[in-house]
Kinemage of the C-alpha trace (Angstrom):
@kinemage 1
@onewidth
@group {chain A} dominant
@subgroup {mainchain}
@vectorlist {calphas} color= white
{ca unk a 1} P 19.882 67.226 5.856
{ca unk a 2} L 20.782 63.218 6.095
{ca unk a 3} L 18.047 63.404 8.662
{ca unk a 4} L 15.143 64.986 6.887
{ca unk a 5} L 16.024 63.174 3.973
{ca unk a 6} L 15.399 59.897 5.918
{ca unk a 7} L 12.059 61.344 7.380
{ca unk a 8} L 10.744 61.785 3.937
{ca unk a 9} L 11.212 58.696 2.427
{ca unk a 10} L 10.558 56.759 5.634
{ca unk a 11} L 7.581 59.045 5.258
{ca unk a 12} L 6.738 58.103 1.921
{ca unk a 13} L 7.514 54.451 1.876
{ca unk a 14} L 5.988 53.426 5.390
{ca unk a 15} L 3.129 56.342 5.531
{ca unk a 16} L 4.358 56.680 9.194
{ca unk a 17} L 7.669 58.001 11.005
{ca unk a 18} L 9.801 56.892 13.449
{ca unk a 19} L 8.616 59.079 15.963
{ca unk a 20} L 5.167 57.496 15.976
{ca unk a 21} L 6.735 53.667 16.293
{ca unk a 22} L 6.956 52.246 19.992
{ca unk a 23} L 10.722 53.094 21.525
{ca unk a 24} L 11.443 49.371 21.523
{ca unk a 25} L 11.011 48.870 17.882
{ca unk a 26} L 12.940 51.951 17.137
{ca unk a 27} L 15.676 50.577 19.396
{ca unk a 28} L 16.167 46.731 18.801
{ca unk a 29} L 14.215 46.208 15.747
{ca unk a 30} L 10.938 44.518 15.155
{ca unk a 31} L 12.083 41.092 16.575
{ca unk a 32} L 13.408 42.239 20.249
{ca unk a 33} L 16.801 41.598 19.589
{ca unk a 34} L 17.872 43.513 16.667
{ca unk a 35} L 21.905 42.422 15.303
{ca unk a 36} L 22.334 38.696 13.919
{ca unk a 37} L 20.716 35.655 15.442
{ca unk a 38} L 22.240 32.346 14.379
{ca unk a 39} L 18.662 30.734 14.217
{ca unk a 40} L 18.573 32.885 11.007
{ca unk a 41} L 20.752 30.575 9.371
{ca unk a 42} L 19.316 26.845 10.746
{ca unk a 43} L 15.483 27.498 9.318
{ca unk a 44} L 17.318 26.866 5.926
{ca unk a 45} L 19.687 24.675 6.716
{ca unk a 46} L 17.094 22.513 7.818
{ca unk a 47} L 15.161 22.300 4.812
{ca unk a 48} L 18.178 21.423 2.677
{ca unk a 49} L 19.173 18.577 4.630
{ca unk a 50} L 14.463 17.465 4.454
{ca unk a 51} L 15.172 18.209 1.071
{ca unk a 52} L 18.439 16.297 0.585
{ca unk a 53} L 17.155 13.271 2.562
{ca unk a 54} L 14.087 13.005 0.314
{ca unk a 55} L 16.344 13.549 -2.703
{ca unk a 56} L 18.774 10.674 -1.146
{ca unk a 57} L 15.903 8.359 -0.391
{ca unk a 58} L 14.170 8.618 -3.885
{ca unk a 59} L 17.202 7.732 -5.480
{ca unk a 60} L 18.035 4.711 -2.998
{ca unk a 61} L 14.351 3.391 -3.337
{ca unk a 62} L 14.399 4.232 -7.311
{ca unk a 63} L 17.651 2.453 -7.654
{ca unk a 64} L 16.829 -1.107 -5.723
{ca unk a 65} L 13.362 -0.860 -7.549
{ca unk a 66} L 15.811 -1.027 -10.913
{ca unk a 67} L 18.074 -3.717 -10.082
{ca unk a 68} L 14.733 -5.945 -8.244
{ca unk a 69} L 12.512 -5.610 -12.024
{ca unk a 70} L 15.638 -6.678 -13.782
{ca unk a 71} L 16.593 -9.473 -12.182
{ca unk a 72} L 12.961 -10.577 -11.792
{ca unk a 73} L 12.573 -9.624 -16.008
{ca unk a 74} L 14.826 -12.533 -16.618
{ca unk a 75} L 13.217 -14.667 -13.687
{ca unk a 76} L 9.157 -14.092 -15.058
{ca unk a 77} L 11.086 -14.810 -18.185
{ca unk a 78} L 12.389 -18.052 -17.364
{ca unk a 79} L 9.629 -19.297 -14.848
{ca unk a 80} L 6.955 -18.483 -17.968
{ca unk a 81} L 8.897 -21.092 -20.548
{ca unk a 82} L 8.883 -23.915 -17.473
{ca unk a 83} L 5.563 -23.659 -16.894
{ca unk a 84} L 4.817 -24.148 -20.368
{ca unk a 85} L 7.200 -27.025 -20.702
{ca unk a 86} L 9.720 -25.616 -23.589
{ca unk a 87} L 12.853 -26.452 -20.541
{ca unk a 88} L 12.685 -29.305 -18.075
{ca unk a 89} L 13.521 -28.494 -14.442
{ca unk a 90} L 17.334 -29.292 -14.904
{ca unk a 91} L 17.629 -26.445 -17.353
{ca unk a 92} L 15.134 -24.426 -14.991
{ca unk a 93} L 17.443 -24.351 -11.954
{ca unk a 94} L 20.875 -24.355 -14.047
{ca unk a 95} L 19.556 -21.039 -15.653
{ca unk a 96} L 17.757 -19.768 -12.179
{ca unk a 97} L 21.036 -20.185 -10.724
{ca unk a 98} L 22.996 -18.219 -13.287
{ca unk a 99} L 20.396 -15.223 -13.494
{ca unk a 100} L 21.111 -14.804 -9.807
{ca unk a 101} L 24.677 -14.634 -10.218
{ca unk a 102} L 25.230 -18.357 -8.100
{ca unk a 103} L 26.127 -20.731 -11.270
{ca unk a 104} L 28.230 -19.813 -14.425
């Protein structure tokens, strides 16, 4: 019973049955091997860790990109009123010196 059952819906869902299939495929499987391969598991595994290093790298680049236009906000800032003469080079480097964290 278990058998024609099997027949009929093999039947029905692959318009073929396993009698007309090559004895190899029957045997092992469409792959050759048939059973578990480990390489199953490492052709995902490998794009999570592409994925993860792009994800890691973004944020790394995205980060120094942050801190660089804020430090040079204050810098553009700074250079801008010396050039049109509202601080005199004293005041320049004292305040240069301070955005970069040297002077207090």
């Amino acid at each position: 019973m278990f058998t024609s059952l099997v027949t009929t819906f093999g039947n029905a869902a692959f318009g073929e049955s396993a009698a007309q299939l090559p004895a190899a495929v029957v045997a092992h499987g469409p792959w050759g091997g048939g059973g578990f391969s480990p390489l199953f598991l490492l052709i995902p595994l490998f794009w999570i860790l592409i994925i993860g290093l792009f994800i890691f790298l973004g944020r790394r680049t995205w980060r120094r990109n942050h801190r660089w236009a804020a430090t040079q906000g204050g810098e553009s800032v700074l250079r801008e009123r010396y050039a049109r003469g509202e601080i005199d080079e004293t005041e320049y480097r004292q305040r240069l010196g301070v955005l970069r964290g040297g002077e207090k």
